[in-house]
C-alpha positions, 0 to 999 in steps of 0.5 A, spaced: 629 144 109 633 143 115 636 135 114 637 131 121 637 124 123 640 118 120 639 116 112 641 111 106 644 111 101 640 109 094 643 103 092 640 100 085 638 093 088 633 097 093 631 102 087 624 099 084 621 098 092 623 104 095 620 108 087 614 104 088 613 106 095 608 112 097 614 116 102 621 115 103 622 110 109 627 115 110 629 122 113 634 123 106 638 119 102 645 121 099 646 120 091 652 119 087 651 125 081 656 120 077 651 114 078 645 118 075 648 124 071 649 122 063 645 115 064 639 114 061 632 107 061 628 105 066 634 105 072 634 113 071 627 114 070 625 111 077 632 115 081 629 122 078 623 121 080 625 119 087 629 125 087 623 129 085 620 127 091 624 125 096 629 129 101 636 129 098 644 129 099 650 130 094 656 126 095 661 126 089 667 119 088 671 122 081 673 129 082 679 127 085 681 133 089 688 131 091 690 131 084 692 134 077 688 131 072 683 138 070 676 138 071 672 138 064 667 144 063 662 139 061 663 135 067 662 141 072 656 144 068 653 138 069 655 137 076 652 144 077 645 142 074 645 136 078 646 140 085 641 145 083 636 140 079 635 136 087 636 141 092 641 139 096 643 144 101 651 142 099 656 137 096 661 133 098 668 130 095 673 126 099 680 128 101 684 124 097 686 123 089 684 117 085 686 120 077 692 122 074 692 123 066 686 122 065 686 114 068 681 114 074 684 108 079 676 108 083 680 108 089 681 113 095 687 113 095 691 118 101 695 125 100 702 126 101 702 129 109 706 135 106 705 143 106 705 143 099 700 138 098 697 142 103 696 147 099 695 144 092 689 142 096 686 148 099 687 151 091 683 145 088 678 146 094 677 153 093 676 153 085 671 147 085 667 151 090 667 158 085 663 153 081 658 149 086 651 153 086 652 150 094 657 150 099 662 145 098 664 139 104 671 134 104 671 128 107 676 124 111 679 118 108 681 112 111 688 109 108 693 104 110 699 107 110 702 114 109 704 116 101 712 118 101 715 122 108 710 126 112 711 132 114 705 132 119 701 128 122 694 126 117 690 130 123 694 136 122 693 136 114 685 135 115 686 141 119 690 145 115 686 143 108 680 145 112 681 151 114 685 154 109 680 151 104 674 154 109 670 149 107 665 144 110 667 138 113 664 131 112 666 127 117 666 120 116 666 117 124 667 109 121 674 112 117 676 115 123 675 109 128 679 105 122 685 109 123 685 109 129 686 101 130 691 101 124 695 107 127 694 106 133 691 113 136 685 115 140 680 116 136 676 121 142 684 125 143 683 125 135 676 128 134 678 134 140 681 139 138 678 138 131 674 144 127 667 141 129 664 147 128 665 146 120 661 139 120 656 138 116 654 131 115 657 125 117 658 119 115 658 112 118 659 105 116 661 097 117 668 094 115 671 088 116 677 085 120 682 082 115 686 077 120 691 076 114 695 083 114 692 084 121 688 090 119 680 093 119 679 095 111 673 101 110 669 096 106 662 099 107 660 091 107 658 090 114 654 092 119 655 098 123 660 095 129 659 098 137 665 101 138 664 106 132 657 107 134 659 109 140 664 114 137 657 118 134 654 118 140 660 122 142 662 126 137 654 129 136 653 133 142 660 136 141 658 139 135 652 142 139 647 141 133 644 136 129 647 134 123 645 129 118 648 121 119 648 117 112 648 109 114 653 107 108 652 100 105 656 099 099 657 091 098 654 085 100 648 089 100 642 087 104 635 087 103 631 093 104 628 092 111 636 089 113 638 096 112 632 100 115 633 096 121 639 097 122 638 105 121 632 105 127 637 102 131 642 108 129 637 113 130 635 111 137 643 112 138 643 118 135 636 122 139 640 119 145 646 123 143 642 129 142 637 129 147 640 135 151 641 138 145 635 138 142 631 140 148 636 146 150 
């Protein structure tokens, strides 16, 4: 199954309308193992049965892949059975840590920019995607300020990690677009140059202008602005085919229809994007 266009996310508030319909309103949605593996009732009941009939993606939140916390072979072989249970074509994780000791902090938080760190991620990739029964894809992360004394710039270890790792990219368009206003780059001079040929999915989202500390926070809680639109619509031909766009909403979750208007109009942008790719 070839996964294009813009998708959602499967949020718990839309989980009894979107069981109850005939089809998906949507060309895929991403799903959390974390939010389905292991749990149980009603809830769970509904998620399968949408995955069993609806196209998929995988996008893991806890594996942590910066860190050094071991991963638990129940934990993996559960993961495993998941991915082969929904048929997604790959799984993604974010290139950050968010555990150590087994504490889990529920924050992406950023890698040291250093070679070591470097290194300490391409192994931790590259063991994880031993494992998977599919191919495996990092994300980029926003972050608000770099964690101890960089040896490069967040561009370079992305791309060093990602080639090293020879891995997947998923790359999330709203993260970049943060950075840039917070670090003061082009995201466009950021974007070229980069392995656009590893992308494989991307991701797009709202944030929120907190006017305080003078910076935009990835809150995923707001629609998608024009600026980062914008930067898709950009981006899309230069990876010469068209790869999947997941619309994220993770707080102050809209209605339903909300969201599925939203996606339309980043559909439209997306079909504008690829017209001379998809006809060539």
């Amino acid at each position: 199954m070839a996964f294009t266009g813009v998708g959602l996310g499967l949020r718990r508030p839309h989980m009894e309308q979107v069981a109850a319909l005939d089809a998906a309103p949507v060309p895929f949605w991403e799903i959390a193992p974390e939010n389905v593996v292991g749990q149980g009732g009603t809830r769970h009941r509904l998620v399968m049965g949408i995955l069993e009939r609806d196209a998929v993606l995988t996008h893991g939140l806890s594996m942590s892949m910066g860190g050094f916390d071991a991963w638990a072979p129940e934990v993996l072989d559960r993961l495993v059975a998941f991915l082969k249970a929904t048929g997604t074509p790959w799984h993604s994780e974010h290139l950050c840590w968010s555990s150590f000791g087994g504490a889990h902090t529920h924050e992406l938080l950023p890698m040291p920019f250093t070679r070591e760190a470097a290194r300490h991620a391409i192994a931790r990739v590259k063991a994880l995607q031993a494992k998977l029964p599919v191919p495996f894809l990092l994300e980029n992360i926003s972050y608000y300020a770099a964690l101890g004394q960089p040896e490069m710039s967040e561009r370079d270890f992305l791309l060093e990690v990602l080639e090293g790792a020879d891995c997947g990219w998923l790359l999330d368009i709203n993260n970049v677009y943060v950075n840039s206003v917070n670090h003061g780059f082009d995201p466009k001079v950021w974007l070229t140059g980069m392995p656009l040929h590893r992308v494989a999915q991307m991701h797009i989202a709202g944030h929120t202008w907190q006017e305080a500390e003078g910076v935009l926070l990835d809150t995923h809680g707001a629609p998608v602005v024009d600026p980062v639109v914008d930067l898709m619509a950009w981006v899309l031909p230069r990876i010469g085919r068209p790869v999947p766009v997941l619309l994220e909403r993770d707080h102050e979750i809209p209605d339903l229809a909300v969201l599925l208007a939203e996606r339309e109009r980043l559909q439209s942008a997306y079909e504008g994007a690829l017209t001379g790719v998809l006809h060539a």
